[in-house]
C-alpha positions in Angstrom: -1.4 -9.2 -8.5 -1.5 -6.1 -10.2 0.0 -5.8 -13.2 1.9 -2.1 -12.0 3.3 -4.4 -8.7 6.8 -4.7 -9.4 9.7 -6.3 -7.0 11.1 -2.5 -6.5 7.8 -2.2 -4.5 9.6 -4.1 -1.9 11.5 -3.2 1.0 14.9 -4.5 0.9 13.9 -7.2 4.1 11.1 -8.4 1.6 13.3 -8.9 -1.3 15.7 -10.6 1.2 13.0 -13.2 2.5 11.8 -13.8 -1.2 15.3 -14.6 -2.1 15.4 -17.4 0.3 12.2 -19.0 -0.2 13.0 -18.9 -3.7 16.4 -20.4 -3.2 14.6 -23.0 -0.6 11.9 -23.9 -3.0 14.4 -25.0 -5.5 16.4 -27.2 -3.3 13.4 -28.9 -2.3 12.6 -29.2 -5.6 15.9 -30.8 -6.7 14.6 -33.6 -4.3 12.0 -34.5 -6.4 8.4 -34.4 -8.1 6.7 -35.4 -4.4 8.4 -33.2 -2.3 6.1 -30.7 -1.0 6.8 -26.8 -1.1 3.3 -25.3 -0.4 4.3 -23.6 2.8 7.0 -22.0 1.2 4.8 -20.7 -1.6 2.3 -19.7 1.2 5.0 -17.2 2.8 6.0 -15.7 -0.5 2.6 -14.7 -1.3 1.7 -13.5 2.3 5.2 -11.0 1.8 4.0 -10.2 -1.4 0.2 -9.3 -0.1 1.6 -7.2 2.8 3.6 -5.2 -0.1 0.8 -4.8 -2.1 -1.2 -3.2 0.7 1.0 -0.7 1.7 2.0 0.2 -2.0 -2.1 0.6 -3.2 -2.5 2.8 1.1 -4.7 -0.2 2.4 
């Protein structure tokens, strides 16, 4: 990401959604070393991309 990308460059539904798979990831996480959170880190980063486009007019 860009280093002048910052979480204000997110609507409020984005912020929302990154809250929760940030919550999510951690509860899997609390389950252990093998548990797998790829998809969840997969969605954050799609929600983050889609910001970044419409902040940088792509």
């Amino acid at each position: 990401m860009a280093d002048d990308f910052r979480f204000k460059d997110f609507t409020t539904g984005e912020k929302t959604r990154i809250v929760l798979l940030a919550a999510r990831m951690g509860w899997r996480g609390m389950a252990g070393p093998e548990v797998d959170i790829s998809d969840l880190k997969r969605k954050a980063e799609r929600i983050e991309k889609t910001a970044e486009r419409r902040k940088n007019g792509k």
